[in-house]
C-alpha positions in Angstrom: -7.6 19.1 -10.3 -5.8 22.6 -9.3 -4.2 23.0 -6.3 -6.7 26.1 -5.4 -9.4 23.8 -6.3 -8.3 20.7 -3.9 -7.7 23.3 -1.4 -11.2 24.6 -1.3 -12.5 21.1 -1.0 -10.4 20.1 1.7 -11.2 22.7 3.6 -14.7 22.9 3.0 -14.5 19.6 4.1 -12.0 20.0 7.2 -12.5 17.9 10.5 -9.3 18.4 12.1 -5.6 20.4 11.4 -2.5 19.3 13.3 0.9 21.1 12.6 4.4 19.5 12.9 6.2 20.6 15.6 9.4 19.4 13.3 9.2 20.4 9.7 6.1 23.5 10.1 3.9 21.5 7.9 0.3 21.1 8.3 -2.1 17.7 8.4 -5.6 18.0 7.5 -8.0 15.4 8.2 -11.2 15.9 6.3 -14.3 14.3 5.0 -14.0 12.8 1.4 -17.8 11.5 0.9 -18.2 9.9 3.7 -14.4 8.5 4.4 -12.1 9.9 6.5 -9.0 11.7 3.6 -5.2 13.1 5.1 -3.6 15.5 3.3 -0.4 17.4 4.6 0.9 20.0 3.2 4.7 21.7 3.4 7.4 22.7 1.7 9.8 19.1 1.7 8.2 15.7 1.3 7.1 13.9 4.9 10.1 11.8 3.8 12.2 14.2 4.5 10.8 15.1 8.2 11.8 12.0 11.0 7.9 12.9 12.6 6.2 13.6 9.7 7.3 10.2 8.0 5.7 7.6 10.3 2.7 9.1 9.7 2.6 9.4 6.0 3.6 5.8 5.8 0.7 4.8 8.3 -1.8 6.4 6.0 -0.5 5.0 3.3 -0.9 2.0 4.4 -4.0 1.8 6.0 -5.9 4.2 3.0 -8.0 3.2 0.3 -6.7 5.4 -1.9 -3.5 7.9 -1.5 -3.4 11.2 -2.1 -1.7 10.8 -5.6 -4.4 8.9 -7.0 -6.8 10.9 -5.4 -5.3 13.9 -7.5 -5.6 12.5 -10.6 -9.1 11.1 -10.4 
């Protein structure tokens, strides 16, 4: 899947957008058929940001499926 093409999805599919106060990067929560799908995006990793990391590794672990996978389905 393109980028422009997960993009549009997400945000046609957008339930709530949080900025990091930190690294400038932007969470969106959205809808993915029925479950509830995080995707952030910035310019470093979340690994690389002290807020944004906690978070990513709480969704990771809590998620069905990561954003990765997601991707290449």
């Amino acid at each position: 899947m393109r980028f422009s093409d997960r993009m549009r999805y997400i945000l046609e599919n957008e339930l709530d957008r949080r900025m990091c106060k930190t690294c400038h990067a932007t969470w969106f929560m959205f809808d993915h058929r029925g479950e509830i799908g995080y995707y952030r995006l910035g310019a470093d990793a979340p690994e690389e940001c002290p807020t944004c990391k906690p978070i990513d590794e709480e969704i990771e672990s809590n998620c069905i499926i990561s954003e990765e996978q997601w991707v290449s389905l």
